[in-house]
VEXTOR-871569 format. One line per 5 residues: number of its first residue (from 1); their letters; for each residue x, y, z of C-alpha. Coordinates in pm, 1 decimal, decimal comma. Layout:
BEGIN
NUM = A = X Y Z | ...;
END
This chain:
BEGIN
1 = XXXXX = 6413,2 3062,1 13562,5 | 6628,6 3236,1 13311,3 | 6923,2 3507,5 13390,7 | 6997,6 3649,8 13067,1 | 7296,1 3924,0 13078,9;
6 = XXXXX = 7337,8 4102,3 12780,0 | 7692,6 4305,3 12664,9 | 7641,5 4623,2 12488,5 | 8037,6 4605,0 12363,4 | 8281,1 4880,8 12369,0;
11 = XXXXX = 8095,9 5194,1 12296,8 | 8313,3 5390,7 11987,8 | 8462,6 5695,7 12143,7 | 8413,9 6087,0 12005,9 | 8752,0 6218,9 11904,2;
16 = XXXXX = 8963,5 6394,0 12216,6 | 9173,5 6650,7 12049,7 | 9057,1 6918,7 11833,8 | 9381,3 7171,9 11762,5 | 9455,5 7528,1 11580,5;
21 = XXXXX = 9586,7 7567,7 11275,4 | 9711,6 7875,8 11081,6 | 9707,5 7893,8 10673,4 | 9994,2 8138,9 10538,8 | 9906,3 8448,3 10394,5;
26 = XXXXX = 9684,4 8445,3 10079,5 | 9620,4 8753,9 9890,1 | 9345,3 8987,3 9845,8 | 9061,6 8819,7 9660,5 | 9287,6 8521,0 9629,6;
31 = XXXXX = 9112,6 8167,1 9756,5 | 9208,9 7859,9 10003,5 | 9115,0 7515,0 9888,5 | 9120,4 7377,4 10270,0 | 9235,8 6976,6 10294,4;
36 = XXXXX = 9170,6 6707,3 10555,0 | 9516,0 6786,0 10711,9 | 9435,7 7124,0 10749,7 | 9239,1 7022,7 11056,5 | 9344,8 6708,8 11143,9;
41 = XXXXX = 9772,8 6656,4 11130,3 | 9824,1 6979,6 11099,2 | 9618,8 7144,1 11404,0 | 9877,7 7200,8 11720,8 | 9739,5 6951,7 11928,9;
46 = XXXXX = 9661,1 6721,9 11605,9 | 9316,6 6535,8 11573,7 | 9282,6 6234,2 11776,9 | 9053,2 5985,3 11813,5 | 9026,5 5673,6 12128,4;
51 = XXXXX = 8981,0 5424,6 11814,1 | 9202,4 5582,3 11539,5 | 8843,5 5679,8 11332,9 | 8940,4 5889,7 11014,5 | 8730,3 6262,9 11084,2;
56 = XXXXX = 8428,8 6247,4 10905,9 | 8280,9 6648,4 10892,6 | 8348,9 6934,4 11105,9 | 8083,9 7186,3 11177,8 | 8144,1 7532,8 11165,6;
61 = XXXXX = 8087,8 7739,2 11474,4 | 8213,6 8067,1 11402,2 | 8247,9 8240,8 11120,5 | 8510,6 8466,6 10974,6 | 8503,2 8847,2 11034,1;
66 = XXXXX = 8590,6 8897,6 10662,4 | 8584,5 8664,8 10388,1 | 8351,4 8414,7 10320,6 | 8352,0 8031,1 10384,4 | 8191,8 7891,6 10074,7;
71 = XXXXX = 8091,5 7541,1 9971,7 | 8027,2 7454,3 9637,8 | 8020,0 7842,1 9578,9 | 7774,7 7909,2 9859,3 | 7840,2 8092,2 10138,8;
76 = XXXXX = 7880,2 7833,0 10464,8 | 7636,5 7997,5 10752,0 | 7729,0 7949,4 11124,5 | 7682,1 7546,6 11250,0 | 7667,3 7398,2 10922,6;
81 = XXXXX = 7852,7 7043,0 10868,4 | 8107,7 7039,3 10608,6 | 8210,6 6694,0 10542,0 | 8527,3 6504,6 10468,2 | 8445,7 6414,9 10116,7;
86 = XXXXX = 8341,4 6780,0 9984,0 | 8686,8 6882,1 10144,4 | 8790,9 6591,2 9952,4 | 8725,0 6681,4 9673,0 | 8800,6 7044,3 9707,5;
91 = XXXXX = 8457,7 7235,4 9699,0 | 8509,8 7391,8 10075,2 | 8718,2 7722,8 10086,2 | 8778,2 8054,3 10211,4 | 8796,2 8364,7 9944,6;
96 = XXXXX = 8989,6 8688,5 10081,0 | 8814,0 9002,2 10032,2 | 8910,7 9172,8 9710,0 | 9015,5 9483,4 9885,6 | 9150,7 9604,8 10191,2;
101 = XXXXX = 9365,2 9782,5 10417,3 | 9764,1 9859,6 10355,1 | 9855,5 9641,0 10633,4 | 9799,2 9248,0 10658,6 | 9554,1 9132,2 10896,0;
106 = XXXXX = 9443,1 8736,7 10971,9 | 9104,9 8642,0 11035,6 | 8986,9 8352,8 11176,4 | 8683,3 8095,2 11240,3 | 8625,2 7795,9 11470,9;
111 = XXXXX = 8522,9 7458,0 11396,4 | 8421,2 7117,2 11616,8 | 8488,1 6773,3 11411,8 | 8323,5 6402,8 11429,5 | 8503,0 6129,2 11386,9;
116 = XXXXX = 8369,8 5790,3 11156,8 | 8286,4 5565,9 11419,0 | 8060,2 5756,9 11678,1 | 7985,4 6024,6 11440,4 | 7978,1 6244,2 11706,9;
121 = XXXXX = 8117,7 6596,7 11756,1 | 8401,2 6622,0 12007,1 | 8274,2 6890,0 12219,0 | 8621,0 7058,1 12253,2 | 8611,5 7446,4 12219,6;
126 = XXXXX = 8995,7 7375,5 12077,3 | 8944,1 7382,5 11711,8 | 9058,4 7771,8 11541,0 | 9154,1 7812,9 11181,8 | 9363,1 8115,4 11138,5;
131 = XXXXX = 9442,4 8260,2 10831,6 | 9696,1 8563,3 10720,3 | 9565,7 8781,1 10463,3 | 9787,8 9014,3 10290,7 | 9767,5 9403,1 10297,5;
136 = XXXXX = 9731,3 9627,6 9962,1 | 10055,3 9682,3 9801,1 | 10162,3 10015,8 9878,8 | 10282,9 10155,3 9525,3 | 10585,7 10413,5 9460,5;
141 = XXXXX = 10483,1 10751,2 9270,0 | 10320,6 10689,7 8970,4 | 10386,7 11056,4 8814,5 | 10712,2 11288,4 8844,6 | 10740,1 11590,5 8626,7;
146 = XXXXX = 10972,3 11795,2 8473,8 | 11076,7 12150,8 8627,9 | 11257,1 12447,3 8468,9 | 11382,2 12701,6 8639,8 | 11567,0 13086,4 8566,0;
151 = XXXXX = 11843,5 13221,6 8760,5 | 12011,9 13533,9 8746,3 | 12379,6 13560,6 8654,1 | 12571,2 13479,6 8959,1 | 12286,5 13334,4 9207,5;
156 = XXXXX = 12244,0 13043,3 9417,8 | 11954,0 12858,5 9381,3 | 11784,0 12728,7 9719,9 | 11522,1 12409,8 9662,9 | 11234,7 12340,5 9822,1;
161 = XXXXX = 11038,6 12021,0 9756,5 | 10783,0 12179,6 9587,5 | 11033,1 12216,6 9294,2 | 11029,5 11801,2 9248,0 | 10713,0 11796,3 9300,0;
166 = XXXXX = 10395,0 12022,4 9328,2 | 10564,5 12246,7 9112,0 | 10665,9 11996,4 8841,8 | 10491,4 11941,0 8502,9 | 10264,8 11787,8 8544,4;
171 = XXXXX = 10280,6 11755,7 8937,4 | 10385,4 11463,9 9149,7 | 10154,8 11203,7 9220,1 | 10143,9 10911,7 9473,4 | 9882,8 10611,0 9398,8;
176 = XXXXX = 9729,3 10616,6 9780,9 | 9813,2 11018,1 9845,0 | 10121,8 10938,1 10019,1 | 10368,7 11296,2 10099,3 | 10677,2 11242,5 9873,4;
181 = XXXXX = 10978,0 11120,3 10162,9 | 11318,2 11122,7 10006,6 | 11486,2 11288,4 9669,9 | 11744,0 11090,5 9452,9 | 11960,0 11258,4 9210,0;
186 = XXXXX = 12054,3 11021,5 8964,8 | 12301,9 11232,8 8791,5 | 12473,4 11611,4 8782,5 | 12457,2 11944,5 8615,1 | 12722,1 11998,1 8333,9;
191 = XXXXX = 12732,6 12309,1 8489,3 | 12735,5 12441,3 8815,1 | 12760,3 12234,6 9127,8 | 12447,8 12106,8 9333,7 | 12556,2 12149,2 9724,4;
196 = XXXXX = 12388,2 12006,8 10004,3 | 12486,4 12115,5 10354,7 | 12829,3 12276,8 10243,4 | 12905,4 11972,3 10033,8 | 12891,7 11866,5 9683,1;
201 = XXXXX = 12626,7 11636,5 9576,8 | 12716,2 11278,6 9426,4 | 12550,7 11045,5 9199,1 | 12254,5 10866,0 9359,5 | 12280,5 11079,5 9674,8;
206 = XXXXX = 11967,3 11018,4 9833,4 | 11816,2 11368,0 10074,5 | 11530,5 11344,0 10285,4 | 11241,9 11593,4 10180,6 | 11240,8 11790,7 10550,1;
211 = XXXXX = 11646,6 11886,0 10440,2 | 11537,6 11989,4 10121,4 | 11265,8 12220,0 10258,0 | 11512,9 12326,0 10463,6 | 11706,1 12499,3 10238,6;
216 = XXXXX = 12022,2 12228,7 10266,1 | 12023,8 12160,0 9891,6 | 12132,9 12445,5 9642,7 | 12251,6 12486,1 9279,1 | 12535,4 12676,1 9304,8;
221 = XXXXX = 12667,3 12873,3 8934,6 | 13025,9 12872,6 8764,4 | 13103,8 13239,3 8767,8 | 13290,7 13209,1 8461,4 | 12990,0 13087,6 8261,2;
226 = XXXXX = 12898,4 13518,2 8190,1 | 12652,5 13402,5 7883,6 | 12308,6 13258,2 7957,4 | 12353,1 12884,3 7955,9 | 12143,2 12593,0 8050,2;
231 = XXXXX = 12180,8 12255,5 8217,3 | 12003,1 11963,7 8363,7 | 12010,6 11718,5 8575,6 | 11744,6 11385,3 8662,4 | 11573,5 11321,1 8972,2;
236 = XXXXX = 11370,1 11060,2 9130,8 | 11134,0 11057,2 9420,1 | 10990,6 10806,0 9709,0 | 10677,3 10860,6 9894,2 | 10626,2 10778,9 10293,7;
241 = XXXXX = 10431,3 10479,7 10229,1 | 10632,6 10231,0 9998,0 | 10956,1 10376,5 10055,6 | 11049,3 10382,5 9669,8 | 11126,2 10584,3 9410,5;
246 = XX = 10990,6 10620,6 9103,0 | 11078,7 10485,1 8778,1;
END
């Protein structure tokens, strides 16, 4: 009578760490090529795998709330296997959306990965891709016009901010509608003396809008000018959103 015993052999192990990873901000409608370290040495925990087996595809289990995954220019849809020679080669990617919101946001997706030897999928819920995605640019004022005003022999002048700006020529305009926030006076009056709060103004002084609509800035005449003269001086304004002034 024969015994025969037969050994199977070591049976290759699925891979037993599957991290996170986060790509830095890319902007709007800008693309990431993704690479093999992107989710294998560079995942917090990294890839890892009982025999030391190079990954060979991850599949994708999530998608991205905005964006698209695409290989080879098609979109990726939800469980597909993406593997390691298209990321190779650089055909899998994710393209930002060309437009969004004025604040950066990150999206993310999550992914499983197989390793060479068993070919099988680690099971681990541990693999996220995060990835920043910067916000519009907000964008100074785009338009600041000219204003002229007449005032009688002896006067003060009290500003509002209407005078740098809804009542310019033309009128002041902000790319994404933003209220105008501060007014710069980039030089003086030959004549007369522009006061804010009691004191004179200087070069570059820089006055919110709210103290300008509160009366606080004036134009104040030399009495000794008794003939009708004029004089100038240049402004600049910033909006709330980007917080500069424009050119």
């Amino acid at each position: 009578m024969l015994y025969t015993v037969t050994n199977s052999g070591l049976q290759n192990g699925r891979p037993t760490q599957i991290g996170q990873n986060t790509i830095p901000n890319i902007d709007l409608g800008a693309t990431h090529v993704f690479t093999i370290a992107n989710f294998t040495t560079e995942t917090t925990p990294q890839y890892s795998d009982p025999e030391g087996d190079a990954m060979a595809y991850i599949e994708i289990l999530t998608l991205p709330s905005d964006g698209t995954l695409k290989l080879n220019g098609v979109a990726v849809t939800l469980n597909q296997q993406i593997f390691a020679g298209q990321i190779t080669t650089g055909n899998f990617v994710y393209e930002a959306p060309a437009t969004g919101t004025a604040q950066g946001y990150s999206v993310n997706f999550q992914f499983d990965a197989a390793d060479v030897g068993s070919n099988s999928l680690s099971g681990l819920n541990t693999g996220f891709m995060f990835i920043g995605v910067d916000g519009v640019e907000n964008l100074p004022p785009d338009v600041i016009g000219d204003k002229t005003i007449s005032v009688p022999f002896g006067d003060t002048y009290v500003y509002s901010m209407a005078d740098f700006t809804t009542g310019t020529t033309p009128a002041y305009n902000d790319p994404e509608g933003d209220p105008p926030s501060k007014l710069k006076i980039l030089d003086l009056p030959d004549r007369g003396t522009l006061v804010f709060n009691g004191t004179n103004v200087s070069v570059n002084q820089e006055i919110n809008a709210s103290e300008v609509n509160a009366g606080y800035l004036t134009w104040v005449p030399d009495l000794i000018d008794n003939l009708a003269v004029n004089t100038t001086f240049n402004f600049a304004v910033s909006d709330t959103g980007s917080g500069q002034f424009s050119s």
